[in-house]
MARPA-623372 format. One line per field, with one value per residue (C-alpha): residue number from 1; x, y, z. Coordinates in steps of 0.001 Angstrom, whole numbers, plus 500000, padded with zeros to 6 digits. Layout:
! residues N
paba c(NUM|...) .
east c(X|...) .
north c(Y|...) .
up c(Z|...) .
This chain:
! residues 653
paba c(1|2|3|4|5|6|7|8|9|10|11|12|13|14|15|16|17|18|19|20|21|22|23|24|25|26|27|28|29|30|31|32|33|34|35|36|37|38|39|40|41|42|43|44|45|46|47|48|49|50|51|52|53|54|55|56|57|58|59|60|61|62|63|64|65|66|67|68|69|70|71|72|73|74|75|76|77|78|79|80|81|82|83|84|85|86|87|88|89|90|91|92|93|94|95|96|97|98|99|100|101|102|103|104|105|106|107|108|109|110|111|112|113|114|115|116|117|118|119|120|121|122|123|124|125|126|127|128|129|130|131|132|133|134|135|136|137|138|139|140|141|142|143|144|145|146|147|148|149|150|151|152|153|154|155|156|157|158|159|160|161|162|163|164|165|166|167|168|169|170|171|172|173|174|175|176|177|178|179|180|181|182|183|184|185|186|187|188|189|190|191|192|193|194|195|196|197|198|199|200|201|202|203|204|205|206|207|208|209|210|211|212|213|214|215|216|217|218|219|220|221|222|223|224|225|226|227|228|229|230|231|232|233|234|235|236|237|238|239|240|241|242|243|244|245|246|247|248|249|250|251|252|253|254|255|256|257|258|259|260|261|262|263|264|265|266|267|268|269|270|271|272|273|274|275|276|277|278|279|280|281|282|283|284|285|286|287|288|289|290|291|292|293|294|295|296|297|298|299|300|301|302|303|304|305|306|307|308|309|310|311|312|313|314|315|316|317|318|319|320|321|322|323|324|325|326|327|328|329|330|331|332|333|334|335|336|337|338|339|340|341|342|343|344|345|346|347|348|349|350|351|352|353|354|355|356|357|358|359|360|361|362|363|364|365|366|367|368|369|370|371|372|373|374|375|376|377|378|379|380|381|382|383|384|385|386|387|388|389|390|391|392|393|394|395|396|397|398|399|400|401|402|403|404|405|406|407|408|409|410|411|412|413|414|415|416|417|418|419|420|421|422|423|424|425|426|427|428|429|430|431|432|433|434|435|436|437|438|439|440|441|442|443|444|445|446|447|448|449|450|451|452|453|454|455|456|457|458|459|460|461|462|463|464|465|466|467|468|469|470|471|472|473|474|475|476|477|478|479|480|481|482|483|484|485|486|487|488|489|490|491|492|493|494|495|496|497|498|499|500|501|502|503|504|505|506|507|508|509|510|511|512|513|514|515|516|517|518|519|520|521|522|523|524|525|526|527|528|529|530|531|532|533|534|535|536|537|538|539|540|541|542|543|544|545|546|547|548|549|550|551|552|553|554|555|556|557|558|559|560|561|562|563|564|565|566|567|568|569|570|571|572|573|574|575|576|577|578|579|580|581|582|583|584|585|586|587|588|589|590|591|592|593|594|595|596|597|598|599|600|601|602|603|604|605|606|607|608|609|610|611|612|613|614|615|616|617|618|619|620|621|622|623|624|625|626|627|628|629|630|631|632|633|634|635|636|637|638|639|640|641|642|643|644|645|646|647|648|649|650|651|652|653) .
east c(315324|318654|320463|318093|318264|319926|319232|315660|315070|316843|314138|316324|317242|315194|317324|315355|312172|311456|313664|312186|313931|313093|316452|315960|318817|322563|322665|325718|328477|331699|334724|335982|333500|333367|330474|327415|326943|323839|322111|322521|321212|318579|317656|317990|315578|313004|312497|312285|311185|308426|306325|303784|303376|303921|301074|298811|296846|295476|293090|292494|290906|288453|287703|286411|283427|282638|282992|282070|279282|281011|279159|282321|281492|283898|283956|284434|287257|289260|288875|289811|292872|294252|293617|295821|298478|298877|298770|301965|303421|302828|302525|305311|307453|307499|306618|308704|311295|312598|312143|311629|313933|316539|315943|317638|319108|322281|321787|318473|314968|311729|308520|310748|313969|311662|310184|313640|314764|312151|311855|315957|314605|312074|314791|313810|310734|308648|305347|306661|309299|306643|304366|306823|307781|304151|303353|306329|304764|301577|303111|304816|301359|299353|302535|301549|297794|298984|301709|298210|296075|299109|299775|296031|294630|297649|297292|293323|293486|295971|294236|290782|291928|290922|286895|287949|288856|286322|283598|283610|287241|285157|284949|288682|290242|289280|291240|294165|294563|294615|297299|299623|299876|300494|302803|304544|304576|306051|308478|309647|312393|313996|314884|314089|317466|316048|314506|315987|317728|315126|313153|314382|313706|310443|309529|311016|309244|305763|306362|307358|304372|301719|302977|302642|299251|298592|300180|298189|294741|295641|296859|293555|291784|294582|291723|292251|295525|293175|293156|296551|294812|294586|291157|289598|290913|289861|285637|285754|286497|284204|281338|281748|279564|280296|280817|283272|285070|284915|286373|289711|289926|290437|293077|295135|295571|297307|300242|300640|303760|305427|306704|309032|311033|311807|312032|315106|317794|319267|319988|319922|321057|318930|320195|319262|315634|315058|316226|314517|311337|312063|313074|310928|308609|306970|306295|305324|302205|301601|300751|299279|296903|296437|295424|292577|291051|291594|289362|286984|286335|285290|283907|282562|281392|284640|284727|284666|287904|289762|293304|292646|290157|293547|294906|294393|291893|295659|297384|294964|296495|299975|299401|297585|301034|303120|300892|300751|304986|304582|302374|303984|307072|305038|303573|307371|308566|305948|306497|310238|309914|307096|310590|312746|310887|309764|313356|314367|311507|312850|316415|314742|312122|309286|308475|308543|312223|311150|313361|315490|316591|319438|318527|321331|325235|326105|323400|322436|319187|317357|315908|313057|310554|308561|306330|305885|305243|302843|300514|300699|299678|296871|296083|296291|294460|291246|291638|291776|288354|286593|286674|286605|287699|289865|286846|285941|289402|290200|287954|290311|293414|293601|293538|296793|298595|296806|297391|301411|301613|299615|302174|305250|304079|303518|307146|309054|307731|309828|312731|312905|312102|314914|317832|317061|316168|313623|311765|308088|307299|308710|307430|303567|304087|304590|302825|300124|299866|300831|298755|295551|296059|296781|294262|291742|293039|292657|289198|288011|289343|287712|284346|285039|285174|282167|282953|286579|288350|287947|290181|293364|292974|292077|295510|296745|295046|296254|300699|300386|298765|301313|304439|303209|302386|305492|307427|306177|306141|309973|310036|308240|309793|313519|312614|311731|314317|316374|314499|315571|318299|322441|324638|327542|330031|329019|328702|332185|333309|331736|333352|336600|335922|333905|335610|333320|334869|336143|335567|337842|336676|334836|330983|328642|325863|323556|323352|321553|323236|326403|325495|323327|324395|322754|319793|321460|324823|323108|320863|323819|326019|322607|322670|325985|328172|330752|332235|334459|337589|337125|333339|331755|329367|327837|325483|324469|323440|321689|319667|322797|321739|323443|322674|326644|328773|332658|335297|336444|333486|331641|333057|334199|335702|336460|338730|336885|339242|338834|338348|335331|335003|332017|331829|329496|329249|327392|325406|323877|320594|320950|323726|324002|323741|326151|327406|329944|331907|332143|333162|335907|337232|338240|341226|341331|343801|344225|341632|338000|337360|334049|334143|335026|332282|329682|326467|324077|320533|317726|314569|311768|308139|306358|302978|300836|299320|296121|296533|299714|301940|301621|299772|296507|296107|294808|297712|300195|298338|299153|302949|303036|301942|303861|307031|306217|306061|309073|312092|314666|317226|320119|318954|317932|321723|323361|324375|324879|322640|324901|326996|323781|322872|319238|318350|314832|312783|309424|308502|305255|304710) .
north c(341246|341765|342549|345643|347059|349869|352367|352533|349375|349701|350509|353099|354628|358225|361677|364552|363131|364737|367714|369236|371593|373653|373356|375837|378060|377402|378089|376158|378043|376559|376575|378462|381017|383550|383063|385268|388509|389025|391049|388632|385104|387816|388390|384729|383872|386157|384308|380594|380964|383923|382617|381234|384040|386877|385969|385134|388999|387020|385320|385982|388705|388185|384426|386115|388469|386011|382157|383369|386158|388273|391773|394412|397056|399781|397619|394104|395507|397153|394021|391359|393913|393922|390245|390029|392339|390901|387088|388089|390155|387158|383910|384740|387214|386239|382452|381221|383847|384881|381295|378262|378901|378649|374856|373658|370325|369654|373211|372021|373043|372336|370433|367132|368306|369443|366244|364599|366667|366537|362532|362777|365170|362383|359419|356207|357461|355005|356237|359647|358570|356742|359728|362492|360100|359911|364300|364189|361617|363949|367100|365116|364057|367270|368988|366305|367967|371543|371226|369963|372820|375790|375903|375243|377954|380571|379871|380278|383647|385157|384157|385333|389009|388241|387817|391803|392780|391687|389247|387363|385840|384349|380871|381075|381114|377396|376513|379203|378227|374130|375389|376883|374295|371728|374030|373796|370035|369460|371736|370262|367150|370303|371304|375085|376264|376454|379916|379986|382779|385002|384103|386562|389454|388482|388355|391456|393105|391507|392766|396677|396051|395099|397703|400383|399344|399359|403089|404168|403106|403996|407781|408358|406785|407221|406320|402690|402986|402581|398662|399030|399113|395657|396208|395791|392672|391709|393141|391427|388012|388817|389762|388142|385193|382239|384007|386002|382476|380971|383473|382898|380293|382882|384572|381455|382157|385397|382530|380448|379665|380901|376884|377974|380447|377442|374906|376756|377701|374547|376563|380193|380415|382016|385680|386177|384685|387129|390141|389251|389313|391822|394772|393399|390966|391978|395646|394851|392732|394933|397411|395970|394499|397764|398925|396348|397341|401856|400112|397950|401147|403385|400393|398121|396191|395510|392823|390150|391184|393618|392896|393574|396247|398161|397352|400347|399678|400592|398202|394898|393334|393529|392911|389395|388503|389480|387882|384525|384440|385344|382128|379949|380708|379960|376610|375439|376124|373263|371428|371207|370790|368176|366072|366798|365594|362662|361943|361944|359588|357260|357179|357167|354168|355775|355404|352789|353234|355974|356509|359916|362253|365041|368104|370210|369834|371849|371209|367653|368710|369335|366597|365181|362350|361147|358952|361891|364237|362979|361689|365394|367124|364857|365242|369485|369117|367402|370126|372376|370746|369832|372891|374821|378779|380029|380879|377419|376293|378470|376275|373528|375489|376445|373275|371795|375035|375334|371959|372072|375052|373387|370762|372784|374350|371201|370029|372929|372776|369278|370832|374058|372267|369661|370758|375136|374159|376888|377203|376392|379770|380739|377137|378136|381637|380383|377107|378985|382057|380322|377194|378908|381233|377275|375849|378720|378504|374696|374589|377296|375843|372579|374142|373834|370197|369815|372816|371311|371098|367152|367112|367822|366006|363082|363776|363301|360267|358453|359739|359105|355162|355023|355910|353935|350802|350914|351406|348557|346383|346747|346047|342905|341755|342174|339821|337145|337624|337542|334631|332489|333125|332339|335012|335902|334620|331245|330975|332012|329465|326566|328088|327584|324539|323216|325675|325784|326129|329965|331575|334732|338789|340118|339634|341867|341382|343998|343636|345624|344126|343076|340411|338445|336836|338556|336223|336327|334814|332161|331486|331570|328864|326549|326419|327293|325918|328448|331736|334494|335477|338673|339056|342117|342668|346357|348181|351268|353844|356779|358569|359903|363281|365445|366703|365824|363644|364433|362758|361113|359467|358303|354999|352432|348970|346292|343339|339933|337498|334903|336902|338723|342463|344278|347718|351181|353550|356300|359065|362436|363209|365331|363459|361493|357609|355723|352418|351559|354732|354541|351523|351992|354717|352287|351671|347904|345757|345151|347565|347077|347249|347640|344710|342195|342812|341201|342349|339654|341203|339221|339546|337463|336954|337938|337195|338650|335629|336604|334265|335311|338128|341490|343499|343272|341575|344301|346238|343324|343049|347037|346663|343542|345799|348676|346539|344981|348251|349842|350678|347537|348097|347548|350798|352854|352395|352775|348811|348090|345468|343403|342728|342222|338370|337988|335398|334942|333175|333427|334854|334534|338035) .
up c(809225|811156|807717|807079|810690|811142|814306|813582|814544|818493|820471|822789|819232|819600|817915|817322|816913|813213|814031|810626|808894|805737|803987|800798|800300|800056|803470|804553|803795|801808|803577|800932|801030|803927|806655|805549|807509|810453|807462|804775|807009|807913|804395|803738|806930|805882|802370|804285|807533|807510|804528|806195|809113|806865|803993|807077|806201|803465|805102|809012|810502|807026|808876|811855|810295|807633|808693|812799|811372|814050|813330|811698|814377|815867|819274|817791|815008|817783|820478|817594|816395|819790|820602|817012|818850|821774|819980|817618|821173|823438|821691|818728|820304|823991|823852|820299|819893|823141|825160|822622|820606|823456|823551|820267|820276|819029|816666|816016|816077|815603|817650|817543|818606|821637|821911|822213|824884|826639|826354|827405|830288|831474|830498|832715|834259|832171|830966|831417|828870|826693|826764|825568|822791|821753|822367|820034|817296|817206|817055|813919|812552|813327|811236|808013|808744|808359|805575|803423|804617|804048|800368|799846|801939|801122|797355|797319|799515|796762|793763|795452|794972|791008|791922|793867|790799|788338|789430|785749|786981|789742|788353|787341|790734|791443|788218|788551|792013|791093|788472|790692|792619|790101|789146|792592|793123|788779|789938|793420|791540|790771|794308|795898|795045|792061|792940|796207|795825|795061|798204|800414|798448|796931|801000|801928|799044|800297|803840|802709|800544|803134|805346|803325|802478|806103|807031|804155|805727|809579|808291|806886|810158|813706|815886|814891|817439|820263|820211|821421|825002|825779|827568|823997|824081|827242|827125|823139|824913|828196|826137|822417|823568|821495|818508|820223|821666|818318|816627|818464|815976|813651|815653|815822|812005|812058|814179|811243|811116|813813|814807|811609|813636|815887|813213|811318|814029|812931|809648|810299|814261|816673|816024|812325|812576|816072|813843|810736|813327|815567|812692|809545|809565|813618|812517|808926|809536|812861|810115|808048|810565|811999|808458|807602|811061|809978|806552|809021|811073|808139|805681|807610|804198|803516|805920|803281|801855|804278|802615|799024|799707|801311|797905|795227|792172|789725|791793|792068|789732|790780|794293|793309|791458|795161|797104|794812|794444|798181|799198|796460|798993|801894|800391|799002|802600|803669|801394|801502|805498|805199|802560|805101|808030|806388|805505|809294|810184|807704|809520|812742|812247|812450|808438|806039|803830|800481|797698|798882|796116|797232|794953|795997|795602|798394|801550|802698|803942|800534|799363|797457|797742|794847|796731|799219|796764|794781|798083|799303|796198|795856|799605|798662|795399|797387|800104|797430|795214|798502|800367|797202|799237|801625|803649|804150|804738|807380|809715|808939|809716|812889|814857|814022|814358|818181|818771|818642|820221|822938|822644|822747|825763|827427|826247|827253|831180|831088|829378|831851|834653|833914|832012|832768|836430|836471|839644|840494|840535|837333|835696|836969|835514|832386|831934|833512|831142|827780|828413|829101|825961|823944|825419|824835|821275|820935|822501|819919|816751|818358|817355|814127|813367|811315|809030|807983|811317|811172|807875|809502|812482|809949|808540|811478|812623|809588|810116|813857|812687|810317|812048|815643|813248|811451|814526|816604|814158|813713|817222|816951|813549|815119|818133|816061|814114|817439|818623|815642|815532|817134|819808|817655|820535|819910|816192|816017|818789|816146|813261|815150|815843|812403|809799|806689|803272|802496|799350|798038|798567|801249|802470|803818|806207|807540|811109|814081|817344|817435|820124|817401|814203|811205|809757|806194|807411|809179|806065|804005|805965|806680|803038|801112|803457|802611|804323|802556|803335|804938|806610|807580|809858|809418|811101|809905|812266|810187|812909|814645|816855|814464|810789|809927|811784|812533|810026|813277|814306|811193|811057|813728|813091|815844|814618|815916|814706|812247|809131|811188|811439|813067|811448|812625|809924|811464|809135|810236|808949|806537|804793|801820|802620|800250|802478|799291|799132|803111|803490|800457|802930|805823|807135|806876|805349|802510|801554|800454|796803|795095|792629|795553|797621|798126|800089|801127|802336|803532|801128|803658|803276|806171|806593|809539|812100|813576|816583|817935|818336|820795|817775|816098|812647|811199|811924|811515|808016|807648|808543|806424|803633|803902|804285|801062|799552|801213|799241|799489|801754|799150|796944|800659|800814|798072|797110|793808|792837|790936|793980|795955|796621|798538|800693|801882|804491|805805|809064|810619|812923) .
């Protein structure tokens, strides 16, 4: 209805498509508080945005020899350790780090806030426009996919090292690992800050860790230096066959992760996250890397295990602790971006209204969602019984991760071409280069969708139905809203002329356009017969392009005569939403207080026709449903409900 429409509901209405961030640490400085050094946002980076990349040893070049039976001899160990070099060189440190992450919008990163500037690139070109909305919406729904897949794969690989270490704790890492992660999801209402703090260094310590695990092996074996010459790469994909094409698959897992460095400019700035790379994290897993492939070379046995065989016998146990805090920061850094992106789609229309907990007193971007949290641990906790190892879930891994790179690659072309004005030449360069390695990705993790890849993409399937249903039918439900109902111009002209009975205090409609007359006002003259004194008509415009909005521009108010005020109260996305205490802070006179207000919100029946209308039934029956289950509009912003009064009509989509 008109009353509940806020931005989401305009169809030109498109910030940062799910510009996710992974807001974890009391980033934000206080203005009280001096800004944080290079070093320190460094440190800080390292603990949010690196978990995923940096515990990616677990689990990778093991996927190749066991999962693609690709035969742990000197040839294939030195051709799939430079293929891993020259992924992190090119793909992390070339592609993400020195190009992407020039194209933040507004301060903001991530696959959405490419999306949206690619879709502003392509404004008014028509299904240009419509398709980068839509390469945005799955890069959105192949992220939902991968934030399942990450703590479940990163939590199995750690607390696999126990069957290393004894095999009678074999049938405990199914139940250890389930543990953990209910663990992780209880503890989520509490908000990351909760150990925030200790993320950094717990991640630095993992990465010294690692690396000295890895200089350990390659001192004891040099000749393991050789992959370094790419033409190992180059005769292990010529000749590999289809094993040796499958297992890129496997590569694409040692770039888990790297969308992060992207996604967190917004918090950290471009400069911490590129030295926190470039000086720790880069040379760290290089190493280690290096090392499993000096242990491949001499032991080629140890294929099934190449991290923790690195690991000493008098260490096992403590390395299985690092490496589960490690990927318990890994999974929270998923988790926490999968709340915050959610939270976005919300204020963008894309998603069905959720109730939004702020666990932090100091940054708007941490927040928590019940309903969220409890469908993705139970979305993780079958990934986690179904697949049962980390083995069998790296086949499901890898083809979200390829996919959005794919994607970003497509979407940055548009953005360089338009707003960087790069030339043909340089645009074929590097569409050319980075979309075949993608695509070569993509197509390899595409063999794998009988042994899990199909769960992800499933994932998928089900956001991208989710947010295009909920979407469209917002669309749909505001026209006929629009077509039953008055232009404001001329309802005012008959209350000049007919003036209905006025009440005392002030009124409060929910409106979308200003050129339309909310439903609930109409619905409450048809049958009150009554005005108030003072009515507003507010519009609430939560998806503003910018995670705070200026003190200057969060509220506008336009007089329209006759006791009628149209008001904008605009909210960034990472803010707070409380209409009351806004609205208290207006300059109108004589001012707005709490107990005289009254806020009058449409509550409708709508029922889904299945012989009209410009969507399916079935997925006018879907919308029906989740709008019937969607958090009421009055608690989504803040209205207390005893000043609420609901008025409700059917509508017939």
């Amino acid at each position: 209805m008109a009353r509940r429409c806020s931005a989401h509901d305009m169809p030109g209405s498109f910030r940062a498509l799910f510009a996710f961030d992974i807001a974890m640490l009391d980033r934000k400085p206080s203005p009280k508080k001096p800004t944080p050094s290079l070093p320190t946002l460094a440190l800080a980076a390292t603990g949010v945005v690196f978990g995923d990349i940096a515990t990616s040893p677990l689990y990778s070049l093991q996927q190749a020899f066991t999962e693609q039976g690709v035969r742990p001899d000197a040839e294939n160990v030195l051709g799939l350790l430079s293929l891993c070099l020259y992924a992190l060189l090119l793909v992390v440190t070339c592609k993400y780090v020195w190009v992407v992450m020039r194209a933040d919008n507004h301060g903001e990163g991530g696959m959405m806030a490419l999306g949206a500037l690619a879709r502003g690139a392509m404004q008014g070109r028509g299904r240009w426009t419509w398709l980068t909305i839509m390469l945005g919406l799955i890069g959105a729904a192949l992220f939902f996919g991968d934030s399942v897949i990450t703590p479940a794969i990163s939590v199995l690989s750690a607390v696999e090292g126990l069957q290393l270490a004894t095999p009678v704790l074999k049938p405990w890492v199914l139940p250890i690992s389930a543990g953990i992660l209910v663990g992780l999801f209880v503890l989520q209402r509490r908000g990351s800050s909760l150990l925030g703090h200790w993320f950094g260094p717990i991640m630095m310590v993992w990465l010294l860790a690692i690396a000295a695990l890895g200089v350990a092996a390659i001192v004891r074996h040099p000749a393991v230096f050789a992959a370094v010459d790419p033409r190992h790469a180059v005769t292990y994909v010529v000749h590999g066959g289809y094993k040796g094409f499958a297992s890129l698959g496997a590569v694409v897992l040692v770039l888990t992760g790297a969308e992060a460095l992207y996604a967190d400019i917004g918090h950290f700035g471009t400069a911490p996250i590129r030295m926190a790379w470039l000086s720790l994290a880069l040379p760290c897993l290089l190493l280690n890397y290096f090392g499993q492939g000096a242990l491949l070379l001499a032991q080629p046995d140890a294929s099934g295990a190449p991290f923790y065989s690195l690991v000493p016998h008098l260490l096992l146990y403590p390395m299985i602790a690092l490496a589960t805090c490690a990927t318990v920061i890994a999974s929270q850094a998923v988790v926490s971006g999968t709340f915050s992106m959610v939270h976005q789609g919300i204020q963008l229309g894309y998603l069905p209204r959720a109730r939004v907990l702020h666990t932090s007193k100091h940054v708007e971007g941490q927040v928590y969602l019940p309903a969220v949290n409890l469908m993705l641990f139970l979305a993780v906790m079958a990934a986690v019984l179904g697949f049962r190892s980390s083995q069998r879930l790296g086949g499901a891994y890898g083809i979200a991760v390829s996919g959005t790179m794919l994607l970003t690659t497509a979407l940055l072309l548009v953005v360089a071409r338009r707003n960087w004005r790069w030339g043909l030449a340089k645009l074929v360069g590097f569409g050319g280069l980075f979309g075949i390695i993608d695509l070569a990705f993509f197509s390899s993790n595409l063999l794998k969708l009988r042994e899990g890849g199909w769960f992800p993409l499933l994932l998928a399937a089900l956001a991208l139905f989710v947010m295009t249903t909920w979407r469209r039918g917002r669309q749909l439900l505001l026209r006929r809203i629009h077509a039953e109902s008055k232009q404001l111009d001329a309802l005012m002209a008959k209350i000049r002329c007919e003036p209905p009975l006025r009440a005392a205090g002030t009124a409060v409609f929910l409106a979308a356009d200003p050129r339309w007359a909310p439903h609930a006002l109409l619905q409450n003259l048809r049958h009150n017969q009554v005005l108030h004194q003072r009515n507003i008509l507010l519009h609430v415009d939560d998806g503003v392009d910018t995670s705070r909005v200026n003190a200057d521009l969060r509220s506008d108010v336009e007089d329209l005569g006759d006791g009628f005020y149209w008001v904008r109260l605009r909210f960034g996305f990472n803010e707070r939403i409380d209409v009351p205490d806004r609205l208290e802070a207006l300059d109108l006179e004589p001012a707005l207080k709490a107990q005289e207000v009254s806020y009058f919100i449409g509550r409708d029946k709508l029922t889904a026709a299945s012989d009209k209308g410009q969507m399916p039934w079935w997925r006018k029956a879907a919308f029906v449903y989740m709008e019937r289950n969607a958090m009421p509009a009055m608690l989504y912003y803040g209205m207390p409900a005893q000043h609420i009064v609901e008025i409700g009509t059917k509508i017939d989509l």
